[in-house]
Backbone as a chain_set.jsonl record, in Angstrom:
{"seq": "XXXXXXXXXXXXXXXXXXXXXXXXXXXXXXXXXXXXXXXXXXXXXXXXXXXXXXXXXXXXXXXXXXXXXXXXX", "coords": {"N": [[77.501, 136.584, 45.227], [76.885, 138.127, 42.854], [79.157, 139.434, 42.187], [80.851, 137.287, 41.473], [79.167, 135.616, 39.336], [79.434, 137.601, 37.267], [82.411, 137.789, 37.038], [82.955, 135.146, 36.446], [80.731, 134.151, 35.201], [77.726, 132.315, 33.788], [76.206, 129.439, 35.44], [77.635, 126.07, 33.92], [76.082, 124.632, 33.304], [74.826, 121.636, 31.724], [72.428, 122.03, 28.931], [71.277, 123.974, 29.528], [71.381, 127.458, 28.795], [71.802, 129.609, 30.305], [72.248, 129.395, 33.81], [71.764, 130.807, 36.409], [73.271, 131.21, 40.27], [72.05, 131.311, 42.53], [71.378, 130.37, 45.869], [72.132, 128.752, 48.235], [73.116, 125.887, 50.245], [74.384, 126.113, 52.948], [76.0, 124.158, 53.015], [77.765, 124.305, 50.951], [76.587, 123.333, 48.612], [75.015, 124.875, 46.025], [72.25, 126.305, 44.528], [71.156, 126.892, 41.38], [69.049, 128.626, 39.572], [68.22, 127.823, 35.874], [67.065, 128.832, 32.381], [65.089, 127.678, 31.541], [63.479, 127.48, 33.578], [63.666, 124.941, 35.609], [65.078, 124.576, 38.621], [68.255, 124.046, 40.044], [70.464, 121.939, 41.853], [73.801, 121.729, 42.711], [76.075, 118.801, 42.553], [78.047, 118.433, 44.172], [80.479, 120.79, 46.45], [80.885, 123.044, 44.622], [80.894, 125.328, 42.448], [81.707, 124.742, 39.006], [81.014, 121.745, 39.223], [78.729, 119.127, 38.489], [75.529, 119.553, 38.038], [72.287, 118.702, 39.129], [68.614, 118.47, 38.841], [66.426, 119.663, 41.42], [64.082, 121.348, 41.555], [61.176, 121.161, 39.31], [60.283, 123.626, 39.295], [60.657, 127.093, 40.167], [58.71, 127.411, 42.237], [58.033, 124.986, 42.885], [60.365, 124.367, 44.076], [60.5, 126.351, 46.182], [58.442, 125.324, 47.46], [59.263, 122.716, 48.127], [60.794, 123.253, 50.252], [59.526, 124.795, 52.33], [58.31, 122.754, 53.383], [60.265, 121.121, 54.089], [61.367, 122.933, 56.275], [58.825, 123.352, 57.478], [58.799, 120.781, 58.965], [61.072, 119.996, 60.648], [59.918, 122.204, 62.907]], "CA": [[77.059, 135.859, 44.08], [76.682, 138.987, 41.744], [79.949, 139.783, 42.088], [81.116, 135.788, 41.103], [78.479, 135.495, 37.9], [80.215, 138.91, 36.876], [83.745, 137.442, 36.37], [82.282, 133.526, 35.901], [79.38, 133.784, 34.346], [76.631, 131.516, 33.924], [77.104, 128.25, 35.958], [78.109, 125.305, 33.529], [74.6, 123.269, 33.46], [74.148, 121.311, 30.152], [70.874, 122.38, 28.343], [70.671, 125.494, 30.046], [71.432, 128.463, 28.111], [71.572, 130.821, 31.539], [71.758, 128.926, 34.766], [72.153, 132.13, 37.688], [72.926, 130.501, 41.138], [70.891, 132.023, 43.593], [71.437, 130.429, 46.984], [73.695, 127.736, 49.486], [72.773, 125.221, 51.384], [74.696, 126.452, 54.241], [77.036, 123.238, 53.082], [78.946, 124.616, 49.895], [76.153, 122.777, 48.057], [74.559, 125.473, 45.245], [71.289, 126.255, 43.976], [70.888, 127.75, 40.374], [68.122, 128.584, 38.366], [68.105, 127.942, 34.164], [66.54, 129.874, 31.697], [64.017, 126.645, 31.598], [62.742, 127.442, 34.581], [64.019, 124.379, 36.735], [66.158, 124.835, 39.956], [69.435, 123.08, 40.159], [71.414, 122.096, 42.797], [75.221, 121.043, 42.6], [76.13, 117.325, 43.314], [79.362, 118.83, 44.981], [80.346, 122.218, 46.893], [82.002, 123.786, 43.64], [80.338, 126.044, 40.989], [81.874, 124.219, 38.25], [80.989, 120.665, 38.556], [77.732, 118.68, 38.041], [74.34, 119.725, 39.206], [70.649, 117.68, 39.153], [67.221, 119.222, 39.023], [66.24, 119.813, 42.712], [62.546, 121.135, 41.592], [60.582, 121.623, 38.019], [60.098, 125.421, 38.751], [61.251, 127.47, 41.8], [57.266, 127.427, 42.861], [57.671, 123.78, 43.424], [61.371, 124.678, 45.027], [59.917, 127.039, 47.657], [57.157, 124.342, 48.438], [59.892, 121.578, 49.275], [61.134, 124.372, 50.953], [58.662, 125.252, 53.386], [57.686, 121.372, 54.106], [61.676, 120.708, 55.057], [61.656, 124.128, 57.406], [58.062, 122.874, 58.53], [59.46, 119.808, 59.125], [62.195, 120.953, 61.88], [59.483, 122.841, 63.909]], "C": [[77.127, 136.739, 42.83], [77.917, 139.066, 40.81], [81.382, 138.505, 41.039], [80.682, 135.582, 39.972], [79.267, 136.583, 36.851], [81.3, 138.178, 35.79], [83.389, 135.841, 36.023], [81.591, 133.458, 34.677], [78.56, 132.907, 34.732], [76.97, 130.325, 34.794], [76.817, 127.574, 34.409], [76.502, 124.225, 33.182], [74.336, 122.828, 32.052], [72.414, 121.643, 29.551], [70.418, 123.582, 28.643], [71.496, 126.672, 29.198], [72.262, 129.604, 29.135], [71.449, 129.575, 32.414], [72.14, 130.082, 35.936], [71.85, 131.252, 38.918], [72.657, 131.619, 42.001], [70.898, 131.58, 45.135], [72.586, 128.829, 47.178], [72.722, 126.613, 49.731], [73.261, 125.191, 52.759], [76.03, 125.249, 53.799], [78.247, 123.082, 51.664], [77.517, 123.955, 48.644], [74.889, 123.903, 47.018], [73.38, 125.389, 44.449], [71.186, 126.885, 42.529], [69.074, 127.345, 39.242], [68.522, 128.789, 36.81], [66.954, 128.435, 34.163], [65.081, 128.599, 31.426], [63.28, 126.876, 32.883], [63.114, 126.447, 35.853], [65.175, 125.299, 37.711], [66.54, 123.469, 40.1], [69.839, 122.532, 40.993], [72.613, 121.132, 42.555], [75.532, 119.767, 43.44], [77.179, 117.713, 44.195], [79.602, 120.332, 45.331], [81.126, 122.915, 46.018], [80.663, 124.15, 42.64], [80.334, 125.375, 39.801], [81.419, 122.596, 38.118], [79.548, 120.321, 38.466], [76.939, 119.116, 38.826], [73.295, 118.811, 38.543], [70.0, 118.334, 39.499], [66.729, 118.711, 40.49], [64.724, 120.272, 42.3], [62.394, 121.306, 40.034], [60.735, 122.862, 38.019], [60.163, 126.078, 40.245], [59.599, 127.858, 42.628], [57.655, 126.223, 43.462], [59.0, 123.72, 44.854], [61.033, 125.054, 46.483], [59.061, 126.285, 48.175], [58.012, 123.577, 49.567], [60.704, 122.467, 50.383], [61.042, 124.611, 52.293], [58.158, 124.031, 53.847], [59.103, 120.996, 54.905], [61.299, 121.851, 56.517], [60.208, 123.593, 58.31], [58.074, 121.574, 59.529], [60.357, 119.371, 60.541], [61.591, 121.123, 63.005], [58.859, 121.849, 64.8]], "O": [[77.408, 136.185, 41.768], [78.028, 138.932, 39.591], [82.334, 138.788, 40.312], [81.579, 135.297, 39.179], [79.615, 136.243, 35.72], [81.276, 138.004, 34.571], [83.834, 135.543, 34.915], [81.784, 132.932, 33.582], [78.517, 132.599, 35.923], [78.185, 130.164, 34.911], [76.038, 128.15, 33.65], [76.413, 123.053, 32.818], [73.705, 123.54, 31.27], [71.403, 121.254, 30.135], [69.431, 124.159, 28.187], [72.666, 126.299, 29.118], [73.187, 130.311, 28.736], [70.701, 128.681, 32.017], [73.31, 129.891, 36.267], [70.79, 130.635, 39.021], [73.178, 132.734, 41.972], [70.391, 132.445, 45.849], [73.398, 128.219, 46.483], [71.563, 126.635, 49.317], [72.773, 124.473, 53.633], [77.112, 125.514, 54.322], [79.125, 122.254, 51.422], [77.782, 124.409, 47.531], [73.726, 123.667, 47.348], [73.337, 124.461, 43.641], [71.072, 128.065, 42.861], [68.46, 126.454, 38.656], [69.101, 129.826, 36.486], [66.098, 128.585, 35.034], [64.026, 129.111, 31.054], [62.283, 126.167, 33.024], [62.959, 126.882, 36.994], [65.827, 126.32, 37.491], [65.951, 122.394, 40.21], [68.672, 122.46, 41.381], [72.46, 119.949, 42.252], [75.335, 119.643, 44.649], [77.092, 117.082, 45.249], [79.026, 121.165, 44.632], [82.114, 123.469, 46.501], [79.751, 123.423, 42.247], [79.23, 125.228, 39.275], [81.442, 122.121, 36.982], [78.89, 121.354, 38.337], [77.154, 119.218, 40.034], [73.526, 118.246, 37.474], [70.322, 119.033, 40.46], [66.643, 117.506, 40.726], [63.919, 119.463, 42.761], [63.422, 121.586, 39.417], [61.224, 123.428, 37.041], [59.738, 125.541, 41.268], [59.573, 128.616, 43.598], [57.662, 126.275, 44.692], [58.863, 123.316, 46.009], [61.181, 124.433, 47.536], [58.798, 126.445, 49.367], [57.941, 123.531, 50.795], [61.157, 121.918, 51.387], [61.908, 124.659, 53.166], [57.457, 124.157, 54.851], [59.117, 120.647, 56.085], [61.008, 121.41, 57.629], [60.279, 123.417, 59.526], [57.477, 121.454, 60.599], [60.098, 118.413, 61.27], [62.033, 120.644, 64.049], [58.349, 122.207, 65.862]]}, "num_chains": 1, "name": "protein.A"}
């Protein structure tokens, strides 16, 4: 990812200033955080195209987080 933002840059997210993606879904499907504080995630498995707010603030992220993974068990 470091290495990707490097030569990329920011992802593409309208309104965001800074969006740094930060994790997967295991299915090509991309998480980034903006400089607003939400967490993103990409409608499609590509860097470049559209993403949608997945939580308000990566507190609320890690919640739905830990209810999916509790979820499973």
């Amino acid at each position: 990812m470091a290495e990707h933002f490097r030569e990329y840059g920011p992802a593409p997210i309208d309104g965001e200033s800074i969006a740094l993606v930060f994790a997967s879904d295991g299915g090509g499907h991309l998480f980034a955080i903006g400089d607003s504080g939400q967490v993103w995630k990409s409608t499609t498995a590509s860097w470049f195209d559209d993403f949608e707010v997945a939580a308000s603030s990566l507190q609320e992220f890690l919640e739905q987080l830990g209810r999916q993974i509790a979820n499973q068990l």
